[in-house]
Backbone as ProteinMPNN parsed JSONL, in Angstrom:
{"seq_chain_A": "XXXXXXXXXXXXXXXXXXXXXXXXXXXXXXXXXXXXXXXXXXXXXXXXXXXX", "coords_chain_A": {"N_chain_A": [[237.232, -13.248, 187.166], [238.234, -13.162, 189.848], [236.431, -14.297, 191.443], [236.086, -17.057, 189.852], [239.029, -17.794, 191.025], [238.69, -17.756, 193.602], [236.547, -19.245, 194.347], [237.788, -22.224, 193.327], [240.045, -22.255, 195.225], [242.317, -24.02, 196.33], [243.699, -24.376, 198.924], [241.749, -24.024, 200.408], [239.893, -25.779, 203.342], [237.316, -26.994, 203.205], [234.829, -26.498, 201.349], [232.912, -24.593, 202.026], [234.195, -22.3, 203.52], [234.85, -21.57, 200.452], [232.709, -20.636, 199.286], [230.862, -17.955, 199.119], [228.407, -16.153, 199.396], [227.625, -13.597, 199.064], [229.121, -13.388, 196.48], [228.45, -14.234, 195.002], [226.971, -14.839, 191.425], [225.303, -15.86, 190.547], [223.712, -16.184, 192.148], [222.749, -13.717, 193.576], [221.685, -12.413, 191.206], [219.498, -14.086, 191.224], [218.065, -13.301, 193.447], [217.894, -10.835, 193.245], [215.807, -11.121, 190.734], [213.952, -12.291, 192.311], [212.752, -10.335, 194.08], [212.168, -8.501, 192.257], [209.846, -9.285, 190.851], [208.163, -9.721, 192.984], [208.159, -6.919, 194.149], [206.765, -6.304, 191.669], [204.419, -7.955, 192.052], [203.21, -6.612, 193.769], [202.938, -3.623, 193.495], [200.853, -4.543, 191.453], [198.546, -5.032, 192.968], [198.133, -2.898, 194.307], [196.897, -1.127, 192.389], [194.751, -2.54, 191.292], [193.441, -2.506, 193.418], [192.962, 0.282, 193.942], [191.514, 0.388, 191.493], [189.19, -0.365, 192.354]], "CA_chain_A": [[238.456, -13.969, 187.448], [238.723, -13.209, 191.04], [235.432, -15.019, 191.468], [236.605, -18.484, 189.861], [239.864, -17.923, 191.961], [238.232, -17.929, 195.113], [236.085, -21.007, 194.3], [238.618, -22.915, 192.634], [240.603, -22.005, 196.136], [242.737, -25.736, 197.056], [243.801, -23.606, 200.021], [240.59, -24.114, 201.528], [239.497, -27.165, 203.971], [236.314, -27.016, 203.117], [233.669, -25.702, 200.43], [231.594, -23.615, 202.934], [235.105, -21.465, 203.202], [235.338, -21.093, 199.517], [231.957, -20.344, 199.111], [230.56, -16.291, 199.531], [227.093, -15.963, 198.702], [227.862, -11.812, 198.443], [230.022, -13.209, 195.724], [227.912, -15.592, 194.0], [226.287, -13.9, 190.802], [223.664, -16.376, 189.757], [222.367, -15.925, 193.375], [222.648, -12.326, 193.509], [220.703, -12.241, 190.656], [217.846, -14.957, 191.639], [217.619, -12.549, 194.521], [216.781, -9.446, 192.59], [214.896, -11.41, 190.006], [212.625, -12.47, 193.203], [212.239, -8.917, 195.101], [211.447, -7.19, 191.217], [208.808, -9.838, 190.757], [207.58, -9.068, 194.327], [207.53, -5.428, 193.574], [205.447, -5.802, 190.28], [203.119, -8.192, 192.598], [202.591, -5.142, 194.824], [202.129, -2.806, 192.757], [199.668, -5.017, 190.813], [197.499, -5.48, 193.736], [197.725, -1.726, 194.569], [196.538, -0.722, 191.114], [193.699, -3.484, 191.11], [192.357, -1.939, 194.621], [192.9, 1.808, 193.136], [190.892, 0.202, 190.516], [187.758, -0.548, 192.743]], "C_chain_A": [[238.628, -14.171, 188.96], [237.701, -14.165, 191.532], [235.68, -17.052, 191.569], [238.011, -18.823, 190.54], [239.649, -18.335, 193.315], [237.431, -19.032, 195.399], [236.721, -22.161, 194.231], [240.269, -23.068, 193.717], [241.539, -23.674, 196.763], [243.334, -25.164, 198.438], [242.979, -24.247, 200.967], [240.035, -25.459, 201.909], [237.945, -27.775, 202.993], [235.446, -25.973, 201.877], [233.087, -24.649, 201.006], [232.885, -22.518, 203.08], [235.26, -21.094, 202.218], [233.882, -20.431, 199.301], [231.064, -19.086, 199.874], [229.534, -16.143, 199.061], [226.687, -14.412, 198.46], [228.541, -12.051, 197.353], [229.798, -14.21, 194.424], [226.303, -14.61, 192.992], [225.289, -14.096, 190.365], [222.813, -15.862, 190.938], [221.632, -14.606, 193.836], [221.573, -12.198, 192.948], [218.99, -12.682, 190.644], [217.299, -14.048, 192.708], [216.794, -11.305, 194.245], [215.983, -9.605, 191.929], [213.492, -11.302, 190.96], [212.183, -10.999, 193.73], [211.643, -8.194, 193.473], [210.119, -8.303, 191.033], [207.941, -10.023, 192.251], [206.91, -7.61, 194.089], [206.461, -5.026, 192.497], [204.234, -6.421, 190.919], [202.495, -7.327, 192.83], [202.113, -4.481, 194.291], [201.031, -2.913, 191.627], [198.232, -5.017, 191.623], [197.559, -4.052, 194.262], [196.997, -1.349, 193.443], [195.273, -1.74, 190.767], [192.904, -2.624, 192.259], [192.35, -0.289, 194.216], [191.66, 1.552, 192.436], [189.629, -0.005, 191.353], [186.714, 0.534, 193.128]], "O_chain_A": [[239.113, -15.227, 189.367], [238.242, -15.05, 192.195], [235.581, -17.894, 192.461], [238.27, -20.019, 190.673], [240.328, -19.112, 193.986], [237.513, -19.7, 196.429], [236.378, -23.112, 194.933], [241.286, -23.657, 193.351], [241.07, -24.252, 197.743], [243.324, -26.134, 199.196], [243.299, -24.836, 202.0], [239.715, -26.256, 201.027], [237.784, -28.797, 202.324], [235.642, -24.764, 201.754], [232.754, -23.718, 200.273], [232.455, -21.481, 202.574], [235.897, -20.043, 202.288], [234.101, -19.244, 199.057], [230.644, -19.214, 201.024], [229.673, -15.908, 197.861], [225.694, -14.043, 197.834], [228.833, -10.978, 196.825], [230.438, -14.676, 193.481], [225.274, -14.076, 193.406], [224.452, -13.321, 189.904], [221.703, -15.332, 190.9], [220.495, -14.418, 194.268], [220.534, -11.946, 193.558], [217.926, -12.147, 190.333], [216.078, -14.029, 192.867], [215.716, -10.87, 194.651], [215.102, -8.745, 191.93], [212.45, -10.686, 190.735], [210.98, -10.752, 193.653], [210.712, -7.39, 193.538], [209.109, -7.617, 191.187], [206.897, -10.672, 192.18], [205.745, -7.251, 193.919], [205.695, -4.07, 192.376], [203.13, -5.922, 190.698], [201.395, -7.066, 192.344], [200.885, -4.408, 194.318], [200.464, -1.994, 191.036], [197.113, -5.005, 191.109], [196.57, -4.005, 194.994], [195.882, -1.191, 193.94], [194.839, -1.516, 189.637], [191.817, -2.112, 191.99], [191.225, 0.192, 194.344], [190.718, 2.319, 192.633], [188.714, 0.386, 190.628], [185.565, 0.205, 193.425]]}, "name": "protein", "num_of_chains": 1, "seq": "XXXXXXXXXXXXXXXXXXXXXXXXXXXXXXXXXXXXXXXXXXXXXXXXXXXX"}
């Protein structure tokens, strides 16, 4: 709720004021999606050179 409040803000001049990318959950998430699919790289390519 507080979320679509703060977007949905007519208060604000501008978009780039309503908009918090600490507060934005798809992005949040695209963020951790990317760093855990980073992490499984890594530790794929450690576990391949283990493997040699």
């Amino acid at each position: 709720m507080a979320e679509w409040q703060r977007v949905c803000d007519d208060t604000a001049e501008t978009h780039a004021e309503r908009y918090d990318p600490d507060h934005d959950t798809a992005l949040q998430h695209a963020l951790r999606a990317d760093r855990h699919r980073r992490d499984v790289a890594e530790c794929a390519r450690e576990a391949a050179h283990m493997a040699r």
